[in-house]
C-alpha positions as CSV (number, residue, x, y, z in Angstrom):
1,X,0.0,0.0,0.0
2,X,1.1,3.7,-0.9
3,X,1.2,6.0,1.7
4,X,-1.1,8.1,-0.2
5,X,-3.1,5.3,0.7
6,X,-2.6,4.3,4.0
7,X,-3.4,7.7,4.5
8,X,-6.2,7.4,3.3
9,X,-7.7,4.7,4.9
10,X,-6.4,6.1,8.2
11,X,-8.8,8.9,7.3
12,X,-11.4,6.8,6.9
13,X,-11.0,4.9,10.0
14,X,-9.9,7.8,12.6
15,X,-12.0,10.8,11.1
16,X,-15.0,9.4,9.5
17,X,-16.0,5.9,11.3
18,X,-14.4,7.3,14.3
19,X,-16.8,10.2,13.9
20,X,-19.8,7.8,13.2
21,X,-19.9,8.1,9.7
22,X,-21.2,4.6,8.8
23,X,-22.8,5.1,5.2
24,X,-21.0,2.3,3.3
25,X,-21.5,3.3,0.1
26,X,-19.5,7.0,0.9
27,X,-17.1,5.4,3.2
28,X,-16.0,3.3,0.1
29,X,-16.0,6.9,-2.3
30,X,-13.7,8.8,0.7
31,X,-11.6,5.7,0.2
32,X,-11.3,5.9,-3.8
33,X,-10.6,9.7,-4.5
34,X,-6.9,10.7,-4.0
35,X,-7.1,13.9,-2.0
36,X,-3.8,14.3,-2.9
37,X,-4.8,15.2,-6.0
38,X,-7.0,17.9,-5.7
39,X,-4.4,20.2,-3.4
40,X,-1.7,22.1,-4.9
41,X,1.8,20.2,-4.8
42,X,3.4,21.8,-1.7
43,X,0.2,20.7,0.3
44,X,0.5,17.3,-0.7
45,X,2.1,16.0,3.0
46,X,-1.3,17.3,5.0
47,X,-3.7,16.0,2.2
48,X,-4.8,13.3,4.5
49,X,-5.4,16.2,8.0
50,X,-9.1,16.6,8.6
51,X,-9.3,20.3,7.9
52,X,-9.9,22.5,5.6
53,X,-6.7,23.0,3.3
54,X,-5.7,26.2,0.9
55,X,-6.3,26.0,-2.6
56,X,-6.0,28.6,-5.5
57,X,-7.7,31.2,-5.8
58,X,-8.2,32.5,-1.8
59,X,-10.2,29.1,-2.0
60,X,-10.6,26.0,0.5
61,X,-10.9,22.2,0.1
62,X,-13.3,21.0,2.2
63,X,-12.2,19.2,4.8
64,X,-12.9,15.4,4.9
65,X,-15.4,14.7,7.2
66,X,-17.7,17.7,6.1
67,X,-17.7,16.5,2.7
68,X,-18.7,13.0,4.4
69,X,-21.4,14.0,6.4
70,X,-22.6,16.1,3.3
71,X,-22.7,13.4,1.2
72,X,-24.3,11.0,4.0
73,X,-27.2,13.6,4.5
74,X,-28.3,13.9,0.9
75,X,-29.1,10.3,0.4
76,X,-27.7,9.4,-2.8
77,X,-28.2,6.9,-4.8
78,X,-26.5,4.8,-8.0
79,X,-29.5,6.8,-10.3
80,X,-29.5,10.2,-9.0
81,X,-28.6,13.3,-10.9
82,X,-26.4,15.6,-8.6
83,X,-25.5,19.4,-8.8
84,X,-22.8,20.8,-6.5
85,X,-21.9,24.3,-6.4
86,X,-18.5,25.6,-5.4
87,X,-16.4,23.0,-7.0
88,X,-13.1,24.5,-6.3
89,X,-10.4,22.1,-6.9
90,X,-13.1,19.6,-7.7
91,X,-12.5,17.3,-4.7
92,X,-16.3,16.7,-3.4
93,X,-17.4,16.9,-7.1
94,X,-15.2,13.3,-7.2
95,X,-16.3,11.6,-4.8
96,X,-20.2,12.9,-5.8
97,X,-19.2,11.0,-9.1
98,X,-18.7,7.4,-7.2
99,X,-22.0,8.3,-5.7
100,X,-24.2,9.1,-8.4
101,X,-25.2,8.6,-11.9
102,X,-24.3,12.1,-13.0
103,X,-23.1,14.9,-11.5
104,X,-22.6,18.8,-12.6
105,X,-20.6,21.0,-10.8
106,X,-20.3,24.8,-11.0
107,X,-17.1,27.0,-9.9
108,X,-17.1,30.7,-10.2
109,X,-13.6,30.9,-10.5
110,X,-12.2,29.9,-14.4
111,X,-9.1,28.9,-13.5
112,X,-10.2,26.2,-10.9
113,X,-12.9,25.4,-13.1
114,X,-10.1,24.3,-15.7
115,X,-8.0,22.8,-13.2
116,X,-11.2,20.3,-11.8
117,X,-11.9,19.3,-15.5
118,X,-8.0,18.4,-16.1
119,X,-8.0,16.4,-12.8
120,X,-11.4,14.5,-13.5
121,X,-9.7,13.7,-17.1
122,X,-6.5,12.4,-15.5
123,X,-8.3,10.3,-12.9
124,X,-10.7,8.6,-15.4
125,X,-13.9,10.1,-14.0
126,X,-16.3,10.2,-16.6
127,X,-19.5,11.2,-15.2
128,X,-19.0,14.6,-13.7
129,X,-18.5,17.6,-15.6
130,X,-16.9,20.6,-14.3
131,X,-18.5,24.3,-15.7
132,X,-17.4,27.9,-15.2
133,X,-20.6,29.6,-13.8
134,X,-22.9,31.5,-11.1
135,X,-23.6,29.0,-8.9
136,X,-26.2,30.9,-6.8
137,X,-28.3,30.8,-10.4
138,X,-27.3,26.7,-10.7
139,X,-28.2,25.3,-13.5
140,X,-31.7,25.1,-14.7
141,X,-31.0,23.4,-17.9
142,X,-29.9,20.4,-16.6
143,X,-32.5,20.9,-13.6
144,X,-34.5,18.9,-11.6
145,X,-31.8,17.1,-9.6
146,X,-32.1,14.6,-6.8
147,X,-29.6,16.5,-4.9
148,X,-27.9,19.6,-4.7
149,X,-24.9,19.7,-2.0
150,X,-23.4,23.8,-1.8
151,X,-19.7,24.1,-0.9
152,X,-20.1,27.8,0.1
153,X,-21.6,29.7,2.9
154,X,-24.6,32.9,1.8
155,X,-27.0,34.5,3.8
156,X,-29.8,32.9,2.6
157,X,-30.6,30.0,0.6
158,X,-30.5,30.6,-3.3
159,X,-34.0,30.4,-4.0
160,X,-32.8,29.2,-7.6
161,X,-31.5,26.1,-6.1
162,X,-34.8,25.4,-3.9
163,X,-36.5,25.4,-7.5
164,X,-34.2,23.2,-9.3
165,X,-34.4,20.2,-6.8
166,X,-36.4,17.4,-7.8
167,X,-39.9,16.7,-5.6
168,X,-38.1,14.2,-3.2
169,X,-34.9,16.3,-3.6
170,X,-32.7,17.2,-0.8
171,X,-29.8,20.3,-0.7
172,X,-27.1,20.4,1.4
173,X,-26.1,23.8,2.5
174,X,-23.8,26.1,4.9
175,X,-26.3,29.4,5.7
176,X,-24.9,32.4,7.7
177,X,-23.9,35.9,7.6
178,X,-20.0,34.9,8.5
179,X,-17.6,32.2,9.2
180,X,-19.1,32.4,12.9
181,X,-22.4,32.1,12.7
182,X,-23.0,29.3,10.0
183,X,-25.2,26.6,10.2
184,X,-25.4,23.3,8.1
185,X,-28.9,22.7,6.4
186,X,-30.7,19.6,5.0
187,X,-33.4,20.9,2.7
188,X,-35.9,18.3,1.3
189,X,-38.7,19.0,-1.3
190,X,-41.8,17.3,-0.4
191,X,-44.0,19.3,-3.1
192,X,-44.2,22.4,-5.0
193,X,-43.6,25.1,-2.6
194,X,-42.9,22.7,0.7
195,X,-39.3,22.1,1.9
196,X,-38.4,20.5,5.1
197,X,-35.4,21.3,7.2
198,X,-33.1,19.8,9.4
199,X,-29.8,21.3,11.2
200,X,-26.4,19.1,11.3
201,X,-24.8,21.8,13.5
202,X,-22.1,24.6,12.9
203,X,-19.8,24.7,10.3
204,X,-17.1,27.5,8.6
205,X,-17.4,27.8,4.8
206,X,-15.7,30.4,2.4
207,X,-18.4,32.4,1.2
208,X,-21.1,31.6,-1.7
209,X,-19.7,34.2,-4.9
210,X,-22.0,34.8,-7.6
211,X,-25.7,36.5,-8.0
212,X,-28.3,37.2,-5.7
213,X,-30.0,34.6,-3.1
């Protein structure tokens, strides 16, 4: 074993099972995606720390565990159709893609827009594709999805997003004013105009660039 990998798995077993993480199927994504790989080259020794690591841009990966419990609380399944917003280096957006059937992710930034798409290229990762976009606006053309999971703290929640979840859909999102006050949601869509809503506790996102709430 690498110790890329052993990493890995150590990351699995201290940070997420350790943390009662127990989904199976996103135990076994955490384990396949190469963190590694989504950091830039001099962070490559603390790819495998549970926290939040600097990427280009003034950006953040996520760190490990959020992007588990994320990914846990939306549900997924082999069919679904999955938007995230805030791809940055495209790490979550990967291990989405061993969740789902298809996945779309949006960065605001073009140059770690072009960077995900190059990684998802060199990894063989097929089904998600990477755009250069307004994320707060998502992406009706390839709405409804099953899930939408948001990778940067607004205000409010886009109301754009609310629209382009499927009936049955569920979002993922940071909400606050600052990196003190967030909160992470669990939105569902049970019909037309009804959403349900659940709290998994504090959290510290960048913030949500992009168009109006």
């Amino acid at each position: 074993m690498t110790t890329y990998a052993w990493q890995r798995e150590e990351m699995v077993r201290r940070h997420l099972l350790g943390r009662d993480v127990h989904d199976v199927r996103v135990l076994e994504a955490m384990r396949r995606v190469p963190r590694e790989a989504f950091v830039p080259e001099a962070m490559r020794g603390r790819a495998y720390e549970d926290r939040p690591l600097p990427i280009e841009e003034g950006q953040t990966i996520s760190q490990p565990y959020v992007v588990a419990v994320m990914a846990a609380a939306l549900e997924i399944r082999p069919t679904d159709r999955v938007l995230e917003v805030g791809a940055g280096s495209g790490y979550a957006a990967a291990v989405l893609g061993h969740l789902a059937r298809e996945v779309f992710a949006i960065e605001w930034f073009e140059s770690l827009a072009t960077n995900a798409r190059r990684r998802m290229q060199e990894l063989g990762i097929t089904n998600v594709h990477v755009v250069h976009g307004d994320g707060a606006q998502g992406l009706p053309e390839h709405a409804p999805f099953d899930a939408i999971l948001v990778s940067a703290a607004g205000p409010e929640i886009p109301r754009a997003l609310l629209q382009q979840l499927a009936i049955g859909g569920r979002l993922a999102i940071p909400v606050g004013g600052g990196p003190d006050d967030q909160e992470l949601l669990v939105i569902r869509r049970t019909g037309e105009e009804v959403f349900e809503r659940r709290s998994l506790g504090a959290v510290a996102f960048v913030p949500l660039l992009g168009g109006d709430a």
